[in-house]
PAVOVEX-749331 format. One record per residue: residue number from 1; residue in one letter; z, y, x of N, C-alpha, C in turn. Coordinates in steps of 0.1 Angstrom, whole numbers, plus 2048, in hexadecimal, padded with zeros to 3 digits. Layout:
! PAVOVEX-749331
<n->NUM res->A n_pz->Z n_py->Y n_px->X ca_pz->Z ca_py->Y ca_px->X c_pz->Z c_py->Y c_px->X>
...
END
This chain:
! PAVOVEX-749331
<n->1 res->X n_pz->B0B n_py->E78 n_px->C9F ca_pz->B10 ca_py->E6C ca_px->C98 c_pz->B1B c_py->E70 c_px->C8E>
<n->2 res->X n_pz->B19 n_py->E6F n_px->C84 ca_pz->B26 ca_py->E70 ca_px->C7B c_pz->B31 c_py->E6A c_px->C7D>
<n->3 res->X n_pz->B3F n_py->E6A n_px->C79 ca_pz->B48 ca_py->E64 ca_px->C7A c_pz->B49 c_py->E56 c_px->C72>
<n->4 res->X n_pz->B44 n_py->E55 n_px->C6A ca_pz->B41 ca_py->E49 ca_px->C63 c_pz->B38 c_py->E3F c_px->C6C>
<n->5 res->X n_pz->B2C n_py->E42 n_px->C73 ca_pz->B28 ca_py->E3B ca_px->C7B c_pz->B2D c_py->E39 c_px->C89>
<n->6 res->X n_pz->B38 n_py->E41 n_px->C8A ca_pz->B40 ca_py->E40 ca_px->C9A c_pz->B49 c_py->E35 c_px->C96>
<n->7 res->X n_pz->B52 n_py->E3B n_px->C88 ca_pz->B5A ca_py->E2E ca_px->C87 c_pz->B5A c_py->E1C c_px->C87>
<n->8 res->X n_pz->B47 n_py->E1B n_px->C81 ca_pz->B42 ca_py->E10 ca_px->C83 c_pz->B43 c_py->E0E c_px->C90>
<n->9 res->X n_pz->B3D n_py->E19 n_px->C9B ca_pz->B39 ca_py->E11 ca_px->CA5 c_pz->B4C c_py->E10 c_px->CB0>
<n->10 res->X n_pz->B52 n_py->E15 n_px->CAA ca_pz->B61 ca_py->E11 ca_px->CB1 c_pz->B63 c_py->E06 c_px->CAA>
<n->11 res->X n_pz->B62 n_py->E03 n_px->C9E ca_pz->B63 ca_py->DF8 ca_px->C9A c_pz->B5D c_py->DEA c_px->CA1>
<n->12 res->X n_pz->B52 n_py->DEC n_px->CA4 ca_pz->B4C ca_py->DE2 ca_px->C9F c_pz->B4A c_py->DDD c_px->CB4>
<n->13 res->X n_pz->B50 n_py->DEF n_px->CBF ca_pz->B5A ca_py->DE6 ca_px->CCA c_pz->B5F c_py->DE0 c_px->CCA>
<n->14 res->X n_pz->B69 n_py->DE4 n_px->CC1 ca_pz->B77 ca_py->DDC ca_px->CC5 c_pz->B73 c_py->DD2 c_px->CB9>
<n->15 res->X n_pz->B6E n_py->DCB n_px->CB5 ca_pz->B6A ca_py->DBF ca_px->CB2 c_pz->B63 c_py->DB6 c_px->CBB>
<n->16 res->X n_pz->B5E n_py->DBD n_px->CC2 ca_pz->B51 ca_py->DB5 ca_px->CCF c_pz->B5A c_py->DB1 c_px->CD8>
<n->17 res->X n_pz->B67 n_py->DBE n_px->CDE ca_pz->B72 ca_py->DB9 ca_px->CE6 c_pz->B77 c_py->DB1 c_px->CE2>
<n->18 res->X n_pz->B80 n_py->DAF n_px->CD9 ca_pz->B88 ca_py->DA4 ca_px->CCF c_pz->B80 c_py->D99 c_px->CCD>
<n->19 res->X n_pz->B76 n_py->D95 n_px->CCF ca_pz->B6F ca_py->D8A ca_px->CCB c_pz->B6E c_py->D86 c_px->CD9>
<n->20 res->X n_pz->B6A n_py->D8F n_px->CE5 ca_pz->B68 ca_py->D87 ca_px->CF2 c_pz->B75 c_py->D88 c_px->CF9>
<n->21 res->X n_pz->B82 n_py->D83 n_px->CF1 ca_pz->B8A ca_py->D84 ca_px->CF6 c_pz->B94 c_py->D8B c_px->D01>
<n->22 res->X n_pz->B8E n_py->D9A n_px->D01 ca_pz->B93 ca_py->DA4 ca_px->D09 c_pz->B99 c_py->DAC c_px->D01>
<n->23 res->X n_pz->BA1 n_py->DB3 n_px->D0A ca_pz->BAB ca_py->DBB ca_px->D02 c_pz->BA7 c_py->DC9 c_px->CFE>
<n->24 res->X n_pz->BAB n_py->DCD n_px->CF5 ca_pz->BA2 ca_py->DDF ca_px->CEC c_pz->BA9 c_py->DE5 c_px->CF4>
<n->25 res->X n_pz->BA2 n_py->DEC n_px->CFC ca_pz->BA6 ca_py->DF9 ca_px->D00 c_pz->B9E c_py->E05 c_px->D02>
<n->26 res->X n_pz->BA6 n_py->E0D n_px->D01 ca_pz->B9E ca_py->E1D ca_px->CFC c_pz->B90 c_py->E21 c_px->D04>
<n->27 res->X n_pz->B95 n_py->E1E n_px->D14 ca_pz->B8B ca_py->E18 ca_px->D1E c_pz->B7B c_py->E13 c_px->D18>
<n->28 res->X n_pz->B80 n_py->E09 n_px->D18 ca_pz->B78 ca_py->DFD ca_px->D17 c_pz->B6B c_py->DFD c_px->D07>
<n->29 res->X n_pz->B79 n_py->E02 n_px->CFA ca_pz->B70 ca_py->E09 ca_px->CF3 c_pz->B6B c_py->E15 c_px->CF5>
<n->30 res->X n_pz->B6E n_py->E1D n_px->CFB ca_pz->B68 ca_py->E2D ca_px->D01 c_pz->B5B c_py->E2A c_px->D09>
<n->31 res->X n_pz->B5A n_py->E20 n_px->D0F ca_pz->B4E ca_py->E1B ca_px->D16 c_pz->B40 c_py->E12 c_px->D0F>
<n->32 res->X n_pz->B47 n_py->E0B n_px->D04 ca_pz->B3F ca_py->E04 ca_px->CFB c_pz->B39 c_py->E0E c_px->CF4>
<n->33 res->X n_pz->B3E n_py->E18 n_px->CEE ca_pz->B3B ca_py->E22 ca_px->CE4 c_pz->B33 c_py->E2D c_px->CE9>
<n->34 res->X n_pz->B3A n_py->E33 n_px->CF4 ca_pz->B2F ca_py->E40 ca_px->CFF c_pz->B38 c_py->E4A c_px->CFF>
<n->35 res->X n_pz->B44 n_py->E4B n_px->CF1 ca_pz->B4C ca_py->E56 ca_px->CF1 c_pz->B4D c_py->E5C c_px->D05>
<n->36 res->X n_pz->B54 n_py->E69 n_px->D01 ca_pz->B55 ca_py->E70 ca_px->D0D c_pz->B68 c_py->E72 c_px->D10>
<n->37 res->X n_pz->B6B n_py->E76 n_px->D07 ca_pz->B7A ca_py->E74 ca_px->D07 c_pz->B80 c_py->E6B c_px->D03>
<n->38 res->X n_pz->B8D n_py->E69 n_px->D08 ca_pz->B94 ca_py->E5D ca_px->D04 c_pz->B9A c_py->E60 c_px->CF2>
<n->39 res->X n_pz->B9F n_py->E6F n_px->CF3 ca_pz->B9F ca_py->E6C ca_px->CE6 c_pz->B9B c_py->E72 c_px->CD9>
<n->40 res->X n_pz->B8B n_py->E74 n_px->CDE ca_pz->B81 ca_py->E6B ca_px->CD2 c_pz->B86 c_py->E60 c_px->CCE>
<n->41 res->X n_pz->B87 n_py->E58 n_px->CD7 ca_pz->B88 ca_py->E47 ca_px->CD3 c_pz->B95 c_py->E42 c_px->CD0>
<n->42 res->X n_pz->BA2 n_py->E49 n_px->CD7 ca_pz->BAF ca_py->E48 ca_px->CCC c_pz->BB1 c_py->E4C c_px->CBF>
<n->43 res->X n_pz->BA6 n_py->E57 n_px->CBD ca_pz->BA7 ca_py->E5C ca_px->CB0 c_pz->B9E c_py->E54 c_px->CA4>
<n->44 res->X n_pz->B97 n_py->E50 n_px->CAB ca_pz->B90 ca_py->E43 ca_px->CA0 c_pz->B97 c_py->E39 c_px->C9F>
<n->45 res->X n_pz->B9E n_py->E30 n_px->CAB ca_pz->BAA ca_py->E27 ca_px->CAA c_pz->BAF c_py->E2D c_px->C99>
<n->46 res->X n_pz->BB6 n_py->E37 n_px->C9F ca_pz->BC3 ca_py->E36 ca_px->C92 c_pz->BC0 c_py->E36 c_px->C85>
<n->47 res->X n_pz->BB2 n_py->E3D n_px->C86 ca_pz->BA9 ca_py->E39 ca_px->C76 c_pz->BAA c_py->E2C c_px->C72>
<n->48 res->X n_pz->BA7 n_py->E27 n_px->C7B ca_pz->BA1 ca_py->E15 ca_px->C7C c_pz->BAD c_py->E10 c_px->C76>
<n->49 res->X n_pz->BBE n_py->E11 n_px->C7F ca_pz->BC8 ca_py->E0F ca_px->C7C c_pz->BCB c_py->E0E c_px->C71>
<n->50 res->X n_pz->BCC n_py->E1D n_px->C69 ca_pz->BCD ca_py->E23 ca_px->C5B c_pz->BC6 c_py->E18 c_px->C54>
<n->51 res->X n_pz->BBA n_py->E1C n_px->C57 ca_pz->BB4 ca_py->E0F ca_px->C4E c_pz->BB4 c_py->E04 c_px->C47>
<n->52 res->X n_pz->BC0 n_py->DFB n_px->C55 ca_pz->BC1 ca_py->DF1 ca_px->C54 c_pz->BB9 c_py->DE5 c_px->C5C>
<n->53 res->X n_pz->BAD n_py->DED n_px->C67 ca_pz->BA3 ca_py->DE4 ca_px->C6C c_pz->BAA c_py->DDE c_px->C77>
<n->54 res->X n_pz->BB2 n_py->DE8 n_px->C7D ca_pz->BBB ca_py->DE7 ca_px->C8A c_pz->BC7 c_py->DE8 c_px->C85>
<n->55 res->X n_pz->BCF n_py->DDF n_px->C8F ca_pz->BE1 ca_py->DE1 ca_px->C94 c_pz->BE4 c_py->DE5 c_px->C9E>
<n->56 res->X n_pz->BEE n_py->DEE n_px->CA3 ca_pz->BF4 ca_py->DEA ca_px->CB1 c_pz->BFE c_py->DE1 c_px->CB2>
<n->57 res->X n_pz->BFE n_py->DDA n_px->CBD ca_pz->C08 ca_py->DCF ca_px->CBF c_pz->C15 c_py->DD4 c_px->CBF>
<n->58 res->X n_pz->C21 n_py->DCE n_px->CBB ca_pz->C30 ca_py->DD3 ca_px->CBF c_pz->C31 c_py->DD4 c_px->CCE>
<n->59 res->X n_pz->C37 n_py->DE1 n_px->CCF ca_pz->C39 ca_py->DDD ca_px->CE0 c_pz->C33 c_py->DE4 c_px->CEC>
<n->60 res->X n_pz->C26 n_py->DE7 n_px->CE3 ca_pz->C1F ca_py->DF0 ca_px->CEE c_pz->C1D c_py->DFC c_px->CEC>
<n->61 res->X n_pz->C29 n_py->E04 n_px->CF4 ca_pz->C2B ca_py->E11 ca_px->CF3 c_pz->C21 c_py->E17 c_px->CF6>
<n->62 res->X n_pz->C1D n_py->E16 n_px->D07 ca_pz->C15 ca_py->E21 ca_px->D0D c_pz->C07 c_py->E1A c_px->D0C>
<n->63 res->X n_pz->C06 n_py->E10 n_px->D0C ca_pz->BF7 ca_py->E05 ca_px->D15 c_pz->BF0 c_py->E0B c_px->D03>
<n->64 res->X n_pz->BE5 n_py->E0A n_px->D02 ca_pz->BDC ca_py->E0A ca_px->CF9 c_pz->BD3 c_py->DF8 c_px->CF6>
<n->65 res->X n_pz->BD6 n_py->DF3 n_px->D04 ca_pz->BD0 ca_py->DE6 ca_px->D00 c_pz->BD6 c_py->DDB c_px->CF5>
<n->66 res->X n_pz->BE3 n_py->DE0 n_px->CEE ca_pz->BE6 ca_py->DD5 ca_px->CE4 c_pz->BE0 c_py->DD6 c_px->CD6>
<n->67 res->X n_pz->BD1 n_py->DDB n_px->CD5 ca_pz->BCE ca_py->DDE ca_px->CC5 c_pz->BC9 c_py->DD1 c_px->CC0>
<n->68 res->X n_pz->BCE n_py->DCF n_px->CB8 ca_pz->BC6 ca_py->DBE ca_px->CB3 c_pz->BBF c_py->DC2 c_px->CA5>
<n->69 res->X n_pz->BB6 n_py->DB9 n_px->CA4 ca_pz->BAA ca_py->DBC ca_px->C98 c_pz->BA9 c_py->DB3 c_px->C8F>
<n->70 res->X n_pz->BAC n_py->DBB n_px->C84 ca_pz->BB1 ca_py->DB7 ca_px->C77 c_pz->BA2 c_py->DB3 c_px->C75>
<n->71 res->X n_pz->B9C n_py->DA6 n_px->C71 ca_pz->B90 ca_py->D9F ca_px->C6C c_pz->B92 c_py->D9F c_px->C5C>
<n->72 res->X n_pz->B8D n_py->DA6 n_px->C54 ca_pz->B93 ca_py->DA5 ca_px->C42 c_pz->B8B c_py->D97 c_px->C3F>
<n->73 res->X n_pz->B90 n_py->D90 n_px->C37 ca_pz->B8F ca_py->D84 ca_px->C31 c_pz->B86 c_py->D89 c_px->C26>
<n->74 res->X n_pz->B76 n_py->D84 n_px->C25 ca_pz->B6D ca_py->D83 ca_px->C1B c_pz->B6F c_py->D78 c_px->C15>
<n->75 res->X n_pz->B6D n_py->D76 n_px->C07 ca_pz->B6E ca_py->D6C ca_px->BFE c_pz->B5E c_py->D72 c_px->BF7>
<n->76 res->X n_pz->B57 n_py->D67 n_px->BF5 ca_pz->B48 ca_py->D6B ca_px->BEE c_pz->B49 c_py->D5F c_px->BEB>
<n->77 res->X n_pz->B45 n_py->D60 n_px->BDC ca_pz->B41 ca_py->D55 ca_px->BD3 c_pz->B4C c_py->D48 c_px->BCB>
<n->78 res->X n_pz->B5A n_py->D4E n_px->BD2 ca_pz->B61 ca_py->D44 ca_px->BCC c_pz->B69 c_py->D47 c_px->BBD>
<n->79 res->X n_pz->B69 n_py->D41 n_px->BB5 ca_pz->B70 ca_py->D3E ca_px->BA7 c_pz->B7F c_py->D3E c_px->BAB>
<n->80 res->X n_pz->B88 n_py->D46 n_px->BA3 ca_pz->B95 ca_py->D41 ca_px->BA4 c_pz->B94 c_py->D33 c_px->B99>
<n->81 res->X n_pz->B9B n_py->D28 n_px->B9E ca_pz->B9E ca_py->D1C ca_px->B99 c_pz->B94 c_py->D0E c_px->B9D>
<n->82 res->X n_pz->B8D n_py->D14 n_px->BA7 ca_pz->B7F ca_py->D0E ca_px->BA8 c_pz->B86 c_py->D02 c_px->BB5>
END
């Protein structure tokens, strides 16, 4: 799997978490995804981070469960002034 298609599929965990209102954790995405190490999957985190897809929460030093998911705002088909 390339890293472009790993990133999708960390992505598109921790959107499946975040939507069924459980908390991202390295775990939990490590298990969704198949990775074998935990940090495979931290290291895609911080990509994600970088990116802007993900945040970490203030506050959580050690826990990995505070990552919250940045949803980008699509706009299709609207006119400014419309």
């Amino acid at each position: 799997m390339t890293r472009y298609h790993m990133l999708r599929a960390v992505w598109a965990a921790c959107s499946s978490l975040a939507l069924a209102h459980k908390p991202i954790t390295i775990r939990g995405v490590r298990e969704m995804v198949g990775l074998q190490a935990y940090s495979n999957v931290y290291y895609h985190l911080k990509h994600l981070e970088r990116a802007g897809y993900i945040t970490k929460s203030h506050g959580a030093h050690r826990s990995m469960a505070d990552w919250v998911v940045n949803i980008p705002l699509i706009t299709m088909g609207v006119k400014e002034g419309a």
